[in-house]
N, C-alpha and C positions, 0 to 999 in steps of 0.2 A: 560779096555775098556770104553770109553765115553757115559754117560746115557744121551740119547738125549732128549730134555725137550717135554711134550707130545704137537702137532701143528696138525691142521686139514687136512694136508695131511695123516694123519692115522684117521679119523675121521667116527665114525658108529653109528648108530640109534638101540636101542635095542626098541622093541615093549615087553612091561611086563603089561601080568595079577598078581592081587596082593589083596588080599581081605582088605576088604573097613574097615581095622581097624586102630587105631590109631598107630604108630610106624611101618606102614610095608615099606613106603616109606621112612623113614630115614633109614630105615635096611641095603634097594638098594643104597644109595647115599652113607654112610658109607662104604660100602664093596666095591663100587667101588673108591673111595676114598683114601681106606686105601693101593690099589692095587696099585696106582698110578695115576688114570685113571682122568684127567680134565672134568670135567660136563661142557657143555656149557646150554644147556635149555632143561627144561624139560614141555613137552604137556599133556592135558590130553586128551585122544582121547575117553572113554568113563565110565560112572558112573553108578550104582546100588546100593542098598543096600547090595548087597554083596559081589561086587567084585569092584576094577575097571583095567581100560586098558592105560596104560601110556605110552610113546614114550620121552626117556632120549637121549639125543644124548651127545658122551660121546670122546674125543681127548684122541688118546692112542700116542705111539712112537714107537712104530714096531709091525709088523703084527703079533711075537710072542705075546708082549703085549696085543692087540686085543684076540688072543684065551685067556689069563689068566683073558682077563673082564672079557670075556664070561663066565668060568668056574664058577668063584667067584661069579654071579649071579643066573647060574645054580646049585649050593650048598647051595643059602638058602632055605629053609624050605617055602612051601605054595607059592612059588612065581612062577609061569611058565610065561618061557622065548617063547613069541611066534613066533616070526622072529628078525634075525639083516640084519643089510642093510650097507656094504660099501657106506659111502655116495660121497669117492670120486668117484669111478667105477658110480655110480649114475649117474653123472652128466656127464659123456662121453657118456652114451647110446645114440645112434645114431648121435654121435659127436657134435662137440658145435658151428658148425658155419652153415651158409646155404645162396642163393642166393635168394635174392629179387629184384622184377621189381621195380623199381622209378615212375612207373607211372599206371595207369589203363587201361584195355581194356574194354570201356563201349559199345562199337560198333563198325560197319564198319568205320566210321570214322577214329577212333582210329588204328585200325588194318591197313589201308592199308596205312597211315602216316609211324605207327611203323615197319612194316615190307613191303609186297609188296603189293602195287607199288613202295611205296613213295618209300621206302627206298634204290632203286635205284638209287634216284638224291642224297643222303648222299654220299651212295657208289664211285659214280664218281666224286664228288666233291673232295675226298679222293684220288680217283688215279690223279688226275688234282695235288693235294697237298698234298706229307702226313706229311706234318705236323699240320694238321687237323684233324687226328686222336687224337691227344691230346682236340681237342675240341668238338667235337662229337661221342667219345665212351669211355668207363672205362678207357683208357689207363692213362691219367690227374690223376686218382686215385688208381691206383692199382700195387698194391706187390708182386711179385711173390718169394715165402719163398719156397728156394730152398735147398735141405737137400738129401746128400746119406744115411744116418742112420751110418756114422761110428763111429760116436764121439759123444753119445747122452745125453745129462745131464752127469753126472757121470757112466753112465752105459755102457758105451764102446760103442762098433762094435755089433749094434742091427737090425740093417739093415732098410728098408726104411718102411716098413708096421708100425714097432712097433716103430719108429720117430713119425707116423703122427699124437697123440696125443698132439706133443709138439708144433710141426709146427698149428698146429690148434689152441690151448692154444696162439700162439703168433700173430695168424694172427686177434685172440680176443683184444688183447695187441692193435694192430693195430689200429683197429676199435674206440674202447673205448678211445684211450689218443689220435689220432690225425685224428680219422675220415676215417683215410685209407681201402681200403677197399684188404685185401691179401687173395692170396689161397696158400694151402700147396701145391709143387710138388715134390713131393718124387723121388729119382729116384733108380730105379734097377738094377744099375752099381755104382762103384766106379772105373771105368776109368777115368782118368783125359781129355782125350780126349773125351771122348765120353759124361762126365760132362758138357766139354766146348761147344760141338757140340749140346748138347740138347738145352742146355740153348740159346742158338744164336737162336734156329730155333724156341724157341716161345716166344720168347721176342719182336714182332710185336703187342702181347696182352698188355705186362706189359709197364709199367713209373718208373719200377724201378727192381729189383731184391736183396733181402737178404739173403746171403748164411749166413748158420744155420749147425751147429754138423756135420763138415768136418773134418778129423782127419788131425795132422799138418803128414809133411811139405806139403802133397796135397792141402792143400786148401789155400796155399799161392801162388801157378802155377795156379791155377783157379781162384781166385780172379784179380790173374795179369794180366791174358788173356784175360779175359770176360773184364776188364775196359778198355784193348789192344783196341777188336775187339767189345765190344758195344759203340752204342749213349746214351743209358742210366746208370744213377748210378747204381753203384754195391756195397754193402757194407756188409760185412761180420758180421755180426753183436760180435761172440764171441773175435774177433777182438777187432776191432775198438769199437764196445759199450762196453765191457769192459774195455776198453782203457779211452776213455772219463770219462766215471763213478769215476775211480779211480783218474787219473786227477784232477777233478772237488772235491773230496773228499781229495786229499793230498795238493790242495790250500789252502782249509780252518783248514787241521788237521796244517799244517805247520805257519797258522798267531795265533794260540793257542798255540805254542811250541814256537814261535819268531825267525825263523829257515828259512833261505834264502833257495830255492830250486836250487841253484847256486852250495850252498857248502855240505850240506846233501850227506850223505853215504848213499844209498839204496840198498838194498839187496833185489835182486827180486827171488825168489823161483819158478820155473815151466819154462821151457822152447820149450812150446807148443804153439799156438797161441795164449791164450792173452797172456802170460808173454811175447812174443816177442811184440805184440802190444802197451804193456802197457809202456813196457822197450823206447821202439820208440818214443810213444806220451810225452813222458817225460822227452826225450830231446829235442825232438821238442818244450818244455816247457820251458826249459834252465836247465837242470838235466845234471849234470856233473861227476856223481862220482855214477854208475850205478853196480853193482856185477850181474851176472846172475850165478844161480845155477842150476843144472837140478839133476837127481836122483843119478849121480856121485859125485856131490859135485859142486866146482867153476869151471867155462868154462874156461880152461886154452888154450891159444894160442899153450900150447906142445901137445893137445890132439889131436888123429887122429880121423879121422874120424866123423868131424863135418861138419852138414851141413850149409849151407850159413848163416842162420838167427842165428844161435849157433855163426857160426864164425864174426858175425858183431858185436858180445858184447862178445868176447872171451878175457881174461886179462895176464896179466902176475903174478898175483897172486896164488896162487896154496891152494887145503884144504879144508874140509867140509864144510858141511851147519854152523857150531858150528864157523868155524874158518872167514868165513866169515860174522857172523853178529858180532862177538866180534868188540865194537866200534861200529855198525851202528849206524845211526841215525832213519832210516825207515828199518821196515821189510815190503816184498809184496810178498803173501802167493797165489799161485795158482796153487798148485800143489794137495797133500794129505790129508789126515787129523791125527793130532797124531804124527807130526815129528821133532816139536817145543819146549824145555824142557821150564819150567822156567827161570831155571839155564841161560838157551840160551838166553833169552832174558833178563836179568839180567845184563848180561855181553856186551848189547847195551850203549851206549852213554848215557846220560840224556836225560829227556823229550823223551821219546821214543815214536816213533809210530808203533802202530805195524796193519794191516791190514791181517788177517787173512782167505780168501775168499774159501776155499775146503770148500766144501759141499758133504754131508749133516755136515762131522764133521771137523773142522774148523784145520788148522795147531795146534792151540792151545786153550782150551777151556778156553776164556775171565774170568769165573771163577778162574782162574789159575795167572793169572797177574793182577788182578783187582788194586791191589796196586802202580805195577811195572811199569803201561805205563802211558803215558799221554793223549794219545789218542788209541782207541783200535774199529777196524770196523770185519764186516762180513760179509757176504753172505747170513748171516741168515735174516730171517725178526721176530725171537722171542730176537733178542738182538737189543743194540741200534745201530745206524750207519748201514744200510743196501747197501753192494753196488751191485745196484740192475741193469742191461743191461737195466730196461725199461724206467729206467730214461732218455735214449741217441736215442734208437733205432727209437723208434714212432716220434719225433721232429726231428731227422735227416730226414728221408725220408719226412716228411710233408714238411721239408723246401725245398730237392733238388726238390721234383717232382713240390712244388710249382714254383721256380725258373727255374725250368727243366734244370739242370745244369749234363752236360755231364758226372761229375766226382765229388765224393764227395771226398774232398784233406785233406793234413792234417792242412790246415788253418781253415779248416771249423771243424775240430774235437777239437782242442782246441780253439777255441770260440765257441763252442758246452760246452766243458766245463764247462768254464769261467763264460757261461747264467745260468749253473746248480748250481756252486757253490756264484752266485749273490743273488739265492734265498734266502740263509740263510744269514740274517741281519747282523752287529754289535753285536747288541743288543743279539739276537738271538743264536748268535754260541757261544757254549761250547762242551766241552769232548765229550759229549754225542750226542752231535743235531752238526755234518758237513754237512749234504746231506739230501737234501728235500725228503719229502715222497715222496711214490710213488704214493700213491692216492692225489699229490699236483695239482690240476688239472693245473698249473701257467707253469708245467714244460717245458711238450710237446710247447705250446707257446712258450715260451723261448730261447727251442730253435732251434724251425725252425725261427724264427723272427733273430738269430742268423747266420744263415746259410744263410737265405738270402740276409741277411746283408753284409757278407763276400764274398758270391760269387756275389753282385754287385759289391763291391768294389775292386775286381780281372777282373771285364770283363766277369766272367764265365757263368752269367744268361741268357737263352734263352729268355726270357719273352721281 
């Protein structure tokens, strides 16, 4: 079983009384230490001469881990443990996002401008034109992060309540890298019709809509729909930002290997929506020589009962995961985690790249081939090469809503890319450093300045 390295997603505040003698605080850092448990900082919150009160916040790797701090703290001698605090739960109490006015109500003035009277002459200026709503109300900026709860992080079919932290977490994503301003809309169906019907009848609010943690092959009929029968972008983000991301990361792993992406053997592993995304954007790249595996092994053309997206990278090749990367040049891992030997990739081409993105535990732990690849990425953000959705998502829609472009194409995903993988210099790229941070603040610029580039240069821009 994989020991996951300890990261502040498991991260807790222990409040410790401990008398005010010499060695009782190294006692506590020690035994938490020795447990496994990573110290980030440690507070003093109060002093005496005979005691004091300290606040250690302390990165475990599973919520088992978190009880054995605990335990190994509450076993030494003279020290009481007086409260611990999940600090990630901490910071969702009463969720993390909220609606703010842009302007003040200092008086009557103000008020009968902002709402009535005045705001009658806006009102009918609007039905005289709407597309005036883009200039006169949130519509110019705003997301609507649209999610049934079936497909949620790695956690399956959780439904749309216990989604709404993520969709919140991404509607922050929003805000922070391109200014946007997104609400989560959970919905409490997984009807594809009644998905598609929701979303039609309030997208008179939004400039744009993000479908988020849709289970495949449903949310390839809703994403087609909605782009069918909306004026606004649609973009799927587990999709297409995946898609891009990786993209933008196999440019740069591939001018480190010297390795045409013409002729390259890729083996893509997961045949869910991004492995079909990513399969797509990458030959819409010039990828020619594609393997798609799913949990049976290679998608063979004799296999029944495939559906459309299975059957558009279906081959005549036949054989497991094992027999399909023999020879690869790229493995692209979006399925599990733990189902990648050595041996497996070993038996890859030279110069090997290998992209390993299941989360929390990766196809293969990097650990494992450190010798064996040439280039080696994750999902994680405690390894190097993170391939991260928010590299693509926030700068996508910044660009379409800027450009207000009816449809975000696949022109505009790879040069979405293209802007992501420009950030990393010459100079700059190695094994290690393909894909810009994500706190690169350059990035989101990038590439909506991208997007809008391409959708003038298509015709596409309303502006």
């Amino acid at each position: 079983m994989s020991k996951l390295t300890p990261n502040p997603s498991y991260s807790v505040s222990m409040l410790i009384e401990l008398p005010n003698t010499a060695g009782k605080l190294a006692a506590v850092i020690n035994a938490l230490a020795a447990e496994g448990g990573n110290l980030s900082h440690i507070d003093l919150i109060e002093q005496n001469r005979k005691f004091t009160v300290r606040e250690i916040t302390v990165n475990a790797s599973s919520n088992e881990h978190v009880e054995n701090l605990i335990v190994v703290v509450k076993d030494l001698p003279d020290i009481k443990l007086l409260q611990v605090q999940d600090r990630t739960f901490e910071i969702h109490k009463g969720g993390k996002i909220h609606i703010q006015s842009t302007l003040p109500l200092k008086g009557q003035d103000d008020l009968a401008m902002a709402y009535t009277p005045g705001v009658g002459r806006v009102c009918m200026a609007i039905a005289d034109d709407k597309s005036k709503v883009f200039e006169f109300t949130i519509k110019s900026n705003t997301i609507a992060i649209v999610s049934d709860g079936s497909a949620v992080l790695g956690l399956g079919n959780i439904g749309p309540e216990a989604a709404m932290p993520v969709m919140e977490g991404k509607a922050m994503l929003f805000k922070e890298f391109a200014g946007l301003d997104a609400f989560p809309v959970c919905l409490a169906t997984q009807n594809v019709d009644e998905i598609v019907e929701t979303v039609k009848r309030i997208s008179p609010v939004f400039g744009g809509v993000n479908l988020e943690d849709i289970s495949a092959p449903r949310c390839f009929e809703i994403e087609s729909r909605l782009q069918k029968e909306l004026d606004i972008p649609v973009f799927h983000d587990d999709q297409h930002g995946t898609a891009i991301v990786v993209l933008a990361a196999m440019l740069n792993a591939l001018k480190i290997v010297d390795k045409p992406i013409e002729t390259v053997r890729i083996v893509v592993n997961g045949a869910g929506a991004a492995g079909v995304a990513v399969a797509r954007l990458l030959k819409k790249a010039g990828a020619t020589r594609i393997l798609m595996c799913d949990s049976r092994g290679i998608i063979c053309k004799d296999r029944s009962g495939l559906n459309a997206e299975k059957m558009e990278f279906a081959c005549i090749e036949t054989g497991n995961l094992a027999d399909a990367l023999r020879g690869a040049d790229v493995f692209l891992g979006l399925s599990i985690g733990n189902i990648v030997s050595s041996e497996m990739v070993r038996s890859m081409a030279d110069k090997r790249i290998v992209f390993a993105m299941a989360n929390p535990i990766p196809e293969i732990q990097p650990e494992l081939v450190a010798d064996d690849v040439a280039v080696m990425a994750t999902g994680r953000s405690d390894y190097a090469n993170q391939i991260n959705n928010v590299l693509a998502f926030p700068g996508v829609l910044r660009g379409a809503l800027d450009a207000r472009v009816q449809h975000i194409t696949t022109d505009m995903h790879v040069e979405a890319a293209k802007a992501i993988a420009a950030l990393v210099t010459a100079d700059e790229l190695a094994p290690d450093f393909i894909i810009p941070s994500v706190f690169d603040h350059r990035v989101a610029p990038a590439v909506s300045t991208a997007i809008k580039y391409i959708a003038n240069q298509l015709g596409l821009s309303r502006v």
